[in-house]
C-alpha positions in Angstrom: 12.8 34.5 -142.1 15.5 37.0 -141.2 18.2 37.1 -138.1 16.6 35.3 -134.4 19.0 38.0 -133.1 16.6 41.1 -134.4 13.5 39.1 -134.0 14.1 39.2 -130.6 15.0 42.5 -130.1 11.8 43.5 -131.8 9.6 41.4 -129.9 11.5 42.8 -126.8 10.9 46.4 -127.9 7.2 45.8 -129.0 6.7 44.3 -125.6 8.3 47.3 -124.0 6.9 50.0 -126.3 3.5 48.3 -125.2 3.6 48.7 -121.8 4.4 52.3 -121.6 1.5 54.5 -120.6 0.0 57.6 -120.6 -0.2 59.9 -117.8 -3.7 61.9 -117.1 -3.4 65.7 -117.5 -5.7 67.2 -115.2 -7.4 69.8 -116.8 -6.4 73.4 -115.5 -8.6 76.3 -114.8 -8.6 77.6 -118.8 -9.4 74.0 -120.0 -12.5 73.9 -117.4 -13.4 77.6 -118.6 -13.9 76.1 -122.4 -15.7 73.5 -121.4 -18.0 75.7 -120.1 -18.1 78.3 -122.1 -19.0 75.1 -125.2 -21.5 74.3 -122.7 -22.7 77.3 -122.5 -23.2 78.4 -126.2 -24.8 75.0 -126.8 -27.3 75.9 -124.6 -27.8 79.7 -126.0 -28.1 77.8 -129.4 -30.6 75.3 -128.4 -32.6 78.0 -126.4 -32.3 80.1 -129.5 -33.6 77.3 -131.9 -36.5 77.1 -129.7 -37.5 80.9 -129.5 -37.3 80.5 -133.3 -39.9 78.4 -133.4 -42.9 78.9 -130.9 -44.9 75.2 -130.1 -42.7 73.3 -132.4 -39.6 72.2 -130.4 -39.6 72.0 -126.5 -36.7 73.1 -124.4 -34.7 70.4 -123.2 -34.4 70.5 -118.8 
């Protein structure tokens, strides 16, 4: 069974530990420049798969 005294210190701190949250990071200016520089090479990839192969795949809008 083990000590009520540590039981309840560990339901205390797992109730505690629980409740704690994370705070948002906003994304700064280099974050937002990866994301569209990922965006952008997806789309030169895609484009490129499609030049590759005239009639077979369409372009997505």
């Amino acid at each position: 069974m083990g000590f009520p005294f540590a039981e309840f210190f560990k339901g205390k701190y797992g109730k505690l530990k629980q409740r704690r949250s994370y705070k948002l990071v906003s994304p700064t200016n280099s974050m937002r420049v990866e994301a569209r520089s990922k965006l952008a090479q997806k789309l030169i990839a895609e484009t490129l798969k499609a030049a590759d192969a005239p009639g077979k795949v369409a372009l997505p809008s």
